[in-house]
C-alpha positions as a printed NumPy array, in Angstrom:
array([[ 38.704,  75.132, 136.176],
       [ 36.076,  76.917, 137.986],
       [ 38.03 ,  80.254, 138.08 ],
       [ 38.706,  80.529, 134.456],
       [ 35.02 ,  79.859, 133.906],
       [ 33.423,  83.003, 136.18 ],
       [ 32.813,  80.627, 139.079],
       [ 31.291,  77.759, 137.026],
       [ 32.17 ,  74.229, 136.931],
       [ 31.328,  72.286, 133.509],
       [ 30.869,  68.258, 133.374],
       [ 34.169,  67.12 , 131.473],
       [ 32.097,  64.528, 130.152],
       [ 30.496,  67.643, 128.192],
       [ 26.665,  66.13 , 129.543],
       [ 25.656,  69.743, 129.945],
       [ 25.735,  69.928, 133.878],
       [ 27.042,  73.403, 135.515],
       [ 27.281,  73.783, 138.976],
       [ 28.635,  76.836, 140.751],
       [ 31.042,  76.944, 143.093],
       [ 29.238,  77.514, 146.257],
       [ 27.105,  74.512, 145.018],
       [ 29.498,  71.955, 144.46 ],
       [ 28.867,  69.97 , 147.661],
       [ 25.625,  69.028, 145.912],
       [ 27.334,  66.897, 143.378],
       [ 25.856,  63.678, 143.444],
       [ 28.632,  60.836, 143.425],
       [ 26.761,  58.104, 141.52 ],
       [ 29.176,  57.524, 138.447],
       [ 31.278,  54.906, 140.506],
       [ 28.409,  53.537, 142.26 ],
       [ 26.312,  53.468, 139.232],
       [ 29.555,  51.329, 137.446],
       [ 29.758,  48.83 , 140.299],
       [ 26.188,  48.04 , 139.614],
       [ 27.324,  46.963, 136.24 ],
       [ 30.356,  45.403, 137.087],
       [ 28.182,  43.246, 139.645],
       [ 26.688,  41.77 , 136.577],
       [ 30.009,  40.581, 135.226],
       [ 31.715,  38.988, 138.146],
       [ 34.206,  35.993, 137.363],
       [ 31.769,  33.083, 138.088],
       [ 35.33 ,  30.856, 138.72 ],
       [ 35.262,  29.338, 142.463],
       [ 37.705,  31.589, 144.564],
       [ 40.865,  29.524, 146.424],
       [ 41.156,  30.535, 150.368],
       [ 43.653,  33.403, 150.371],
       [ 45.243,  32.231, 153.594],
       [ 45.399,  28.195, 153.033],
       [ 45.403,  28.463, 149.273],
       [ 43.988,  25.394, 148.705],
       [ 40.58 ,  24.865, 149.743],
       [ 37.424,  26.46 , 148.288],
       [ 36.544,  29.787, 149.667],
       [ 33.076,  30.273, 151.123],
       [ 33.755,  33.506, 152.58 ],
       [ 34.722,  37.276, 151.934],
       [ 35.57 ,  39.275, 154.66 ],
       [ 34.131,  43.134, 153.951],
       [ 35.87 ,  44.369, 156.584],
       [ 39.744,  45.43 , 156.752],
       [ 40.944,  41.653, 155.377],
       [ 39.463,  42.223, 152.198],
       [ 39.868,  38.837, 151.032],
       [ 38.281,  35.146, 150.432],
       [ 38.746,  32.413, 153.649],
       [ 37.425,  29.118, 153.635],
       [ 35.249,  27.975, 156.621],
       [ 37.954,  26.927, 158.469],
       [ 41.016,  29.461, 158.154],
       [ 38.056,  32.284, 158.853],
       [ 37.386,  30.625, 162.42 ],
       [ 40.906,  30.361, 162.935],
       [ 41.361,  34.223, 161.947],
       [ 37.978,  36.034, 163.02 ],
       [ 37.886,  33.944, 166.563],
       [ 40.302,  36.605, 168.25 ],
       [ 40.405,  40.455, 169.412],
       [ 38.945,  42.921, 166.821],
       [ 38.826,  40.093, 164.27 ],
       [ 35.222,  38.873, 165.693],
       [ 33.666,  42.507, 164.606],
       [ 34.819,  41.75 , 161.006],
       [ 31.313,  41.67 , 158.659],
       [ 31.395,  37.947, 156.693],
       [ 29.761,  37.977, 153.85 ],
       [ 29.003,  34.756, 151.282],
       [ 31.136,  34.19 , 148.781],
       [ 28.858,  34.918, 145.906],
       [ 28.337,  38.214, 147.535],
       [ 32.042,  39.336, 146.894],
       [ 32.578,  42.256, 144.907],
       [ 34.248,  42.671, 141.62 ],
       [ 37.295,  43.039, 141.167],
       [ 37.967,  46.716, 139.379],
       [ 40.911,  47.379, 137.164],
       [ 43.069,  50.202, 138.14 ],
       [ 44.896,  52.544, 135.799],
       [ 48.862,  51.729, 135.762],
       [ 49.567,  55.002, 135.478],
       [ 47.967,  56.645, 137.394],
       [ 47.543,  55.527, 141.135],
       [ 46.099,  58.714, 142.379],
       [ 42.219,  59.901, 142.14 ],
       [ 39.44 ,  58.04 , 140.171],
       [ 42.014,  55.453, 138.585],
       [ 39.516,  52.969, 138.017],
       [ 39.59 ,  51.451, 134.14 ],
       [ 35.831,  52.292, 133.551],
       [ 35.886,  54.109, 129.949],
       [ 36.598,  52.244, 126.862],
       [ 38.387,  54.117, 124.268],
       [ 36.991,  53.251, 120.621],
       [ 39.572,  54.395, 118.63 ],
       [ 42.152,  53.012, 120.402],
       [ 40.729,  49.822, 121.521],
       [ 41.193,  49.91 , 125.223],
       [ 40.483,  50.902, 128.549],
       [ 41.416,  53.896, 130.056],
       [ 40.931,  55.979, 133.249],
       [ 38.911,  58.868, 134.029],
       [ 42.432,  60.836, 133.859],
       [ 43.599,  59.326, 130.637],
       [ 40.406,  59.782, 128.779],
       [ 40.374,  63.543, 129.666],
       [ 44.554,  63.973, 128.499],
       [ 45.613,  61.166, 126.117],
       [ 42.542,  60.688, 125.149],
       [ 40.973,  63.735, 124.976],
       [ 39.089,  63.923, 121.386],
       [ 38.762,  60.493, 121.083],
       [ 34.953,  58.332, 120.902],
       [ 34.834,  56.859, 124.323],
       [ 31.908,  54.84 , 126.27 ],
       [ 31.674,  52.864, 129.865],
       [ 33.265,  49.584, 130.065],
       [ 30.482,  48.229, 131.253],
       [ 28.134,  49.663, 128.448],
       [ 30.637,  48.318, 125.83 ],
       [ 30.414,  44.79 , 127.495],
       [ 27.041,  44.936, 127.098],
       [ 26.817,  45.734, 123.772],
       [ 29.51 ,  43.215, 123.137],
       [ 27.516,  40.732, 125.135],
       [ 24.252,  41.945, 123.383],
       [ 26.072,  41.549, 119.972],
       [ 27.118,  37.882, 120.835],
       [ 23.671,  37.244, 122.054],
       [ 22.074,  38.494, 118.884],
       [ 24.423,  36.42 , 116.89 ],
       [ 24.307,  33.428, 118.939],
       [ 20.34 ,  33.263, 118.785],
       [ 20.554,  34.402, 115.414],
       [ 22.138,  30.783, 114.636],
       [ 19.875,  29.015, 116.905],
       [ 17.134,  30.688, 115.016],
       [ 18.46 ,  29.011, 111.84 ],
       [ 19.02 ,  25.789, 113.585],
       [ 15.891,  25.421, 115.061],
       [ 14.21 ,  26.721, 111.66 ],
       [ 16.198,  24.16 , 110.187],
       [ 16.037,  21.269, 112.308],
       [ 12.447,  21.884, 111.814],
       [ 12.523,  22.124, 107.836],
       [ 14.893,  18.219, 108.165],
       [ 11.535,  17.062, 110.137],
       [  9.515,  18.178, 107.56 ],
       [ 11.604,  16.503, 105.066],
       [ 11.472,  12.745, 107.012],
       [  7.879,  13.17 , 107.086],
       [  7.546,  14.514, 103.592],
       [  9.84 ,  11.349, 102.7  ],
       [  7.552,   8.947, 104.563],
       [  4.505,  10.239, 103.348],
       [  6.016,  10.413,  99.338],
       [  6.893,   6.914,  99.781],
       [  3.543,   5.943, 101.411],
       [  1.652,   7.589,  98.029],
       [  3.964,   6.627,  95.808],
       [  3.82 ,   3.232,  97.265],
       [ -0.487,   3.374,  97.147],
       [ -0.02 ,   4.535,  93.75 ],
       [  1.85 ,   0.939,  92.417],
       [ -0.604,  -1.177,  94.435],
       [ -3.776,   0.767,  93.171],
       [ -2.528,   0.931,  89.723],
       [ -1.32 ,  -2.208,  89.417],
       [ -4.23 ,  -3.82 ,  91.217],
       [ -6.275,  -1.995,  88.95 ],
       [ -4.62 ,  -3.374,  85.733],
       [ -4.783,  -6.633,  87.609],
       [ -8.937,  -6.353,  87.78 ],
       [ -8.775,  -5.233,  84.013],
       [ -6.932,  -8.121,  82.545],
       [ -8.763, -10.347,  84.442],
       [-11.872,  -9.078,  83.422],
       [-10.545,  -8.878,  79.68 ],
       [ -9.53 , -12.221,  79.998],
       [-12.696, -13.86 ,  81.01 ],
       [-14.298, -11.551,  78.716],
       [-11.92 , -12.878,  75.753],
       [-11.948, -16.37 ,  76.563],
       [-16.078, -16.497,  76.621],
       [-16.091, -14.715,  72.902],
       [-13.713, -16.941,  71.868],
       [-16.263, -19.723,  73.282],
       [-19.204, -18.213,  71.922],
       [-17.881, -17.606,  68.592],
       [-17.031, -21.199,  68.3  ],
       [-20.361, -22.326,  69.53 ],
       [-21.599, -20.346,  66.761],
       [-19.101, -21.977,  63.504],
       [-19.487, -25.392,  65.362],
       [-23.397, -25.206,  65.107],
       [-23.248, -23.536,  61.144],
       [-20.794, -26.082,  60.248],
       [-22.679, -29.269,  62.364],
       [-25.913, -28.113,  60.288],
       [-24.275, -27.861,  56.779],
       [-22.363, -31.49 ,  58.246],
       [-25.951, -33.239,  58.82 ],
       [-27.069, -31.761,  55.437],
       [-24.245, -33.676,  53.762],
       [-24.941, -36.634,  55.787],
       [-28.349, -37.196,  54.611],
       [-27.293, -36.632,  50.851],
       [-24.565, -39.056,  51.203],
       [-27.66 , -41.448,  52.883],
       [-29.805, -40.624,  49.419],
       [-27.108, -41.367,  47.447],
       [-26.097, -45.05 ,  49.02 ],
       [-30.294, -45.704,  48.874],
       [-30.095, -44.279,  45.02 ],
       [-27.011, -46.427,  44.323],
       [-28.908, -50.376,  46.194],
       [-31.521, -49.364,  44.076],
       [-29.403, -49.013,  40.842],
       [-27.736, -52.305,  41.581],
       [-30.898, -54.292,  42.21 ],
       [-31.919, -52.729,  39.148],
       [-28.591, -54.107,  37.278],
       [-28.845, -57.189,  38.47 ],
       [-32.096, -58.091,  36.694],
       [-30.746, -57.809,  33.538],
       [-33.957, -56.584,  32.141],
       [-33.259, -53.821,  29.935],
       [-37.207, -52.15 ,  30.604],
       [-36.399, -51.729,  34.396],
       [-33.523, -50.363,  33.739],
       [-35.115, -47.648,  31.106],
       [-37.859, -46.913,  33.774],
       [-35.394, -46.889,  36.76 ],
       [-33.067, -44.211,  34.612],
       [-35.432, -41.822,  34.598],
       [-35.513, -42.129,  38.254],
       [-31.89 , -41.84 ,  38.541],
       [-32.125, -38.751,  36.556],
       [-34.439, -36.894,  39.108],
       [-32.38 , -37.813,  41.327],
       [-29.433, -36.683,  40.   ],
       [-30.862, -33.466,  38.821],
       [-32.246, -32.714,  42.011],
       [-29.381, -33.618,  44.085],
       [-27.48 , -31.183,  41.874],
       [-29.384, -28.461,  42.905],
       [-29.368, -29.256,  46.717],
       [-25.88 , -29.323,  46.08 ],
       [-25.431, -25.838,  44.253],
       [-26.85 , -24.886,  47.089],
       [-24.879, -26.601,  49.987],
       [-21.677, -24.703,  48.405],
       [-18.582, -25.464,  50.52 ],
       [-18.141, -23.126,  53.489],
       [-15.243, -20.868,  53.201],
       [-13.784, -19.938,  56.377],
       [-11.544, -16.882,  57.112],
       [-11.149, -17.778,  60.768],
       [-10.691, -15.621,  64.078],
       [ -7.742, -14.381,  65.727],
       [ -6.744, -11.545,  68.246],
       [ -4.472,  -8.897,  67.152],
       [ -4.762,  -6.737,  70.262],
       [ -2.393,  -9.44 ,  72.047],
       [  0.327,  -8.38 ,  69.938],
       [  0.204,  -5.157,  71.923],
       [  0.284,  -6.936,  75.066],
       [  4.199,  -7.135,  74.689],
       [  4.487,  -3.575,  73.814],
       [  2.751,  -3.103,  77.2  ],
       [  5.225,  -5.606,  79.327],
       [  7.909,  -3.409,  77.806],
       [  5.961,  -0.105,  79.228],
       [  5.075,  -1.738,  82.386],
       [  8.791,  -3.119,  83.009],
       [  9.901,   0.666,  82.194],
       [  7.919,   2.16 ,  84.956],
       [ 10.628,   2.726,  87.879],
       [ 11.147,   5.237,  90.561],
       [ 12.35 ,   8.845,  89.123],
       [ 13.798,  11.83 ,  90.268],
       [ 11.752,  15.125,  89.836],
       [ 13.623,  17.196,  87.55 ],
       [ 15.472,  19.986,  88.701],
       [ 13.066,  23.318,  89.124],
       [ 14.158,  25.713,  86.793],
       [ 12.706,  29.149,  86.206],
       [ 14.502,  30.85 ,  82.588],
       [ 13.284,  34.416,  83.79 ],
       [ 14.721,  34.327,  87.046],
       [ 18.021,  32.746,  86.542],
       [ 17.977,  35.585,  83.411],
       [ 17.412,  38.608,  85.587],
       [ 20.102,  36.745,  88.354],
       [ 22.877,  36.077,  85.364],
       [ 22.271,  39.901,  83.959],
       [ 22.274,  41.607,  87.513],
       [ 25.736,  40.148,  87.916],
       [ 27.755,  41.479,  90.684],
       [ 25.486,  44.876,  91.381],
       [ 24.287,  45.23 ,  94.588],
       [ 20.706,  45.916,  94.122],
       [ 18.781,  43.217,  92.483],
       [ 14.853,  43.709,  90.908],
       [ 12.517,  41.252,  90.952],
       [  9.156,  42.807,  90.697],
       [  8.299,  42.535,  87.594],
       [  9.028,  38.524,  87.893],
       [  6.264,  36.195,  89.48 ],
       [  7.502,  34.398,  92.263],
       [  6.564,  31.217,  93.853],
       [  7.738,  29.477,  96.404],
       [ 10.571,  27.962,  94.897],
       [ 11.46 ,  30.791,  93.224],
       [ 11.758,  32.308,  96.866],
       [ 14.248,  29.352,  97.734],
       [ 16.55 ,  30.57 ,  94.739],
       [ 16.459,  33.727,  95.569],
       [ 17.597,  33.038,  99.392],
       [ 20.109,  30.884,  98.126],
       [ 21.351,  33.866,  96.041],
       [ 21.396,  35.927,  99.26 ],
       [ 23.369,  33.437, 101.277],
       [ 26.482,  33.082,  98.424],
       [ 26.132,  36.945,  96.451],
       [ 27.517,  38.641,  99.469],
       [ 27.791,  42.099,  96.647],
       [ 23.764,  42.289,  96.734],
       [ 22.477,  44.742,  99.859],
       [ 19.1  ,  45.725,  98.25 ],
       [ 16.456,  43.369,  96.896],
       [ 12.889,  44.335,  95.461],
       [ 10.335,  42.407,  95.811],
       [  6.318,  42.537,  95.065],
       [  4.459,  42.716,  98.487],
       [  2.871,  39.768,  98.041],
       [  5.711,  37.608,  97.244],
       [  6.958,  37.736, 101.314],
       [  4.717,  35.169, 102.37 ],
       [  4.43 ,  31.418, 103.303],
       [  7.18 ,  29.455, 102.746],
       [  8.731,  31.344, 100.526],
       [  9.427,  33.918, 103.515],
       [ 10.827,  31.612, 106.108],
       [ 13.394,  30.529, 103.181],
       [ 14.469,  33.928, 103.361],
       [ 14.308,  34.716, 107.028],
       [ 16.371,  32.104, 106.983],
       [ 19.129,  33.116, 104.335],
       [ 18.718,  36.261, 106.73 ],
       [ 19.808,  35.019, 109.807],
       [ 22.762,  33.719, 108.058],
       [ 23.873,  36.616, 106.998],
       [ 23.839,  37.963, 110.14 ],
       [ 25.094,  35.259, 112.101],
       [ 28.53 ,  34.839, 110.053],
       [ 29.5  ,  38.574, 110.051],
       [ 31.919,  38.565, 106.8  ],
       [ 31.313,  41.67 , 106.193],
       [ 29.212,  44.759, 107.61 ],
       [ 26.694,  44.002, 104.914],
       [ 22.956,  44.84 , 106.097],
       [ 20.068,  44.018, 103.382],
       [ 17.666,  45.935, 102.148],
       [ 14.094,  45.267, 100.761],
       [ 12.334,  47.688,  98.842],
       [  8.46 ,  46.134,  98.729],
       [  6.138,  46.987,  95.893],
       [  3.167,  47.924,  97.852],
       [  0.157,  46.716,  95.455],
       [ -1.605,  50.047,  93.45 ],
       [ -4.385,  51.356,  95.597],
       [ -7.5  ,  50.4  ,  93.872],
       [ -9.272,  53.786,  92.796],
       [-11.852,  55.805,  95.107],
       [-15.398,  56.98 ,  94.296],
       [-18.382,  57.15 ,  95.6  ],
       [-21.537,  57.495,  92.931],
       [-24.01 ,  58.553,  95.296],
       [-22.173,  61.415,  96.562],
       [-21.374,  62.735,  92.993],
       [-25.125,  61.852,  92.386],
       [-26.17 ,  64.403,  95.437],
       [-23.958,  66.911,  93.215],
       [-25.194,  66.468,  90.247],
       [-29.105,  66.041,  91.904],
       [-28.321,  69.537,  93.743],
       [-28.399,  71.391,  90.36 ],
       [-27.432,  75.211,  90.27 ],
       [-28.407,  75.697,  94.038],
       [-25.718,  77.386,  96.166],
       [-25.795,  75.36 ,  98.949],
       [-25.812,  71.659,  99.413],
       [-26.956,  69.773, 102.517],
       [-24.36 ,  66.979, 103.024],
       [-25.336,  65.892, 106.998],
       [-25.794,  62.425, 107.783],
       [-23.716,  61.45 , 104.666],
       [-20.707,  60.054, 107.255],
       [-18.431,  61.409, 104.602],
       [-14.859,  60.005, 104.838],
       [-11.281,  62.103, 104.653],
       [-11.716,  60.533, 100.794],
       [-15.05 ,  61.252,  99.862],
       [-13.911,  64.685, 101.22 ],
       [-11.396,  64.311,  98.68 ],
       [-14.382,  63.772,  96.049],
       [-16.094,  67.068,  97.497],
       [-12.774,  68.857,  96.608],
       [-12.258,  67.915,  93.27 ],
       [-16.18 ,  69.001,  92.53 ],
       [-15.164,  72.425,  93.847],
       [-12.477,  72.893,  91.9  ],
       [-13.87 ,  72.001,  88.774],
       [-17.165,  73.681,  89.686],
       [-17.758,  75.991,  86.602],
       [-21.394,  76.951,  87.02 ],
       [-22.342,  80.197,  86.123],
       [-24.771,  80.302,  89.101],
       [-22.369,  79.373,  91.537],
       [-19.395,  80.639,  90.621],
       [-19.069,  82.892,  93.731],
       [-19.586,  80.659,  96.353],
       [-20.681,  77.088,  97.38 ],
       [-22.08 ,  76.434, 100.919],
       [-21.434,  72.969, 102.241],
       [-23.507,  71.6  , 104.94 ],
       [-22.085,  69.073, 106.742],
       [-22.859,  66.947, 109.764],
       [-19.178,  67.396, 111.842],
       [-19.178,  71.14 , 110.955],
       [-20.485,  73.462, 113.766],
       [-21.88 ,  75.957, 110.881],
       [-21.828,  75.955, 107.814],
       [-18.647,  76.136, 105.237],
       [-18.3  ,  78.296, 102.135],
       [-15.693,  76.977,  99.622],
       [-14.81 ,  79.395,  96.715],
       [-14.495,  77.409,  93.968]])
């Protein structure tokens, strides 16, 4: 290799290194060391068996020519004699890791510490370089951890959602306790309050109903005692008219008929105007109503909320169909909207790109999709990544009046003083625009801007 290549040796690992021949003692050997390292991080964390006894628990690995695990008591009975005593003990957690070794090839670097992508296994140094020659290839240890990484990622990913979850179920029991503690102070106060009201109507009723028949009872007692006292005139008018007929003298009775007659006519009168009372009488008719109410008030019962329903998202949802990118910002979303939508995004595994308004991605609504998120990514069913295109909200326009006013002030002058303005890169932007459109006869040439952060003065052409 080095004499077809005019002395120099290339990295097969095409890295870029070249060393020359005369330097090729000064080739760091760190690849192997550099993989034990890793492979130190995925030792088999099963308890070892004593290699000699091969039955208790080993506690010990010898590093020296044994090369293997001895409980306490087989490595007394081994190490206690002749060159055995020099061997170095080490713990048993300290042991290293096993290394795979290439099948095929027992000779050189046959250590299993690539991992061939397209082929799905490991291979040597020797095999990635022949059989393997063109094909995608990393460490074994670097794929591990990415595998490892992977299964982290998708492991928190779903205790992510569990814990968001588990926290959203909370929420719900207290949401439940505190719906039926309102809805619950709701009855009493509503019902205690119709309570208060009939009672008050009642008493209320009940003393009209007295009143208005203190009133008839003392109109009709008066008109009563009136007809008393007639009916007392007329049994004093009719003794009179007997004692009269009983004399049998026919000139009392002429003089005591024209007293009769005064009478009469008189009572007649009092009469026309003691005219019998007509009475229409009182009643309630509100109470009929009262059983229309009982029927209301029986009907009142616990209720379901209906069903949240927004027509112009489930439209733009049913019309998207199966595309994969789905536009929603032209649709105002609120919170339960956002639930819909994650929903859609858990069960539409088709849709990879979603746009959304800016200000739609917070709150609530944004933990329901975080969520939906994590699901996604947690099940795997597909390499499906989403994709959220945000509608930034329109940058409100720039001006600044008092620095078009120092334009307008400065007339047909050529040069403007604009130091200790603390003029922004957009009221710069302002300055600009006046240049270009600058169609003065007097200035036409030139304009000289003065500005504080310039070291001299500027001249813009215009």
């Amino acid at each position: 290799m080095v004499t077809g290549n005019d002395g120099v040796l290339k990295c097969p690992k095409r890295d870029g290194t070249e060393l020359k021949k005369d330097t090729i003692d000064t080739l760091p050997l760190n690849e192997i060391v550099r993989d034990l390292v890793h492979m130190l991080d995925h030792s088999d964390s099963s308890p070892s068996v004593c290699y000699r006894c091969e039955t208790d628990i080993a506690e010990y690995w010898c590093e020296s020519d044994c090369k293997h695990s001895f409980c306490s008591k087989c490595w007394d009975t081994i190490h206690e004699l002749g060159q055995y005593r020099n061997h170095t003990q080490l713990p048993i957690s300290e042991k290293p890791p096993d290394i795979a070794r290439c099948q095929e090839h027992e000779q050189g670097d046959d250590t299993l510490k690539y991992w061939c992508e397209q082929c799905t296994k490991q291979v040597c140094n020797n095999c990635q370089q022949i059989k393997h020659k063109d094909h995608p290839f990393i460490l074994v240890t670097d794929f591990m951890d990415a595998l490892q990484e992977e299964c982290e990622d998708g492991l928190q990913g779903v205790q992510s959602c569990l814990t968001y979850r588990s926290n959203r179920v909370e929420k719900m029991v207290t949401e439940i306790e505190e719906e039926k503690k309102s809805n619950k102070s709701k009855v009493v106060v509503a019902m205690d309050s119709f309570r208060k009201i009939i009672d008050e109507q009642e008493k209320a009723l009940l003393e009209n109903i007295d009143n208005t028949e203190r009133e008839e009872m003392k109109s009709v007692e008066e008109y009563k005692r009136q007809l008393q006292g007639e009916h007392q005139n007329l049994i004093e008018e009719v003794l009179n008219f007997v004692v009269v007929c009983t004399d049998k003298q026919p000139k009392k009775q002429f003089d005591a008929k024209s007293s009769f007659d005064d009478y009469i006519k008189r009572t007649k009168t009092k009469l026309l105007e003691l005219k019998p009372k007509i009475r229409n009488g009182n009643h309630i008719p509100g109470l009929q109503k009262l059983q229309q109410m009982e029927e209301q008030i029986r009907s009142i019962n616990m209720e379901k909320v209906p069903k949240y329903e927004n027509r112009e998202l489930q439209d733009a949802i049913t019309k998207n169909g199966n595309n994969s990118t789905l536009n929603l910002q032209s649709i105002q979303l609120t919170d339960k909207d956002m639930a819909i939508v994650a929903n859609l995004l858990e069960n539409n595994r088709t849709l990879t790109t979603l746009q959304l308004k800016a200000e739609e991605l917070k709150g609530f609504g944004a933990q329901q999709l975080a969520d939906a998120l994590r699901i996604n990514e947690g099940t795997r069913v597909e390499n499906r990544k989403i994709t959220f295109v945000i509608e930034a909200p329109p940058r409100p326009p720039y001006d600044n009046p008092e620095l078009r006013k120092r334009f307008v002030d400065n007339g047909n002058r050529a040069r403007l003083d604009l130091s200790g303005s603390h003029l922004t890169d957009r009221d710069m932007e302002i300055v600009a625009d006046v240049l270009k459109t600058n169609t003065k006869e007097s200035v036409k040439g030139a304009l000289e801007i003065v500005a504080l952060t310039t070291p001299a003065p500027r001249t813009f052409a215009p």
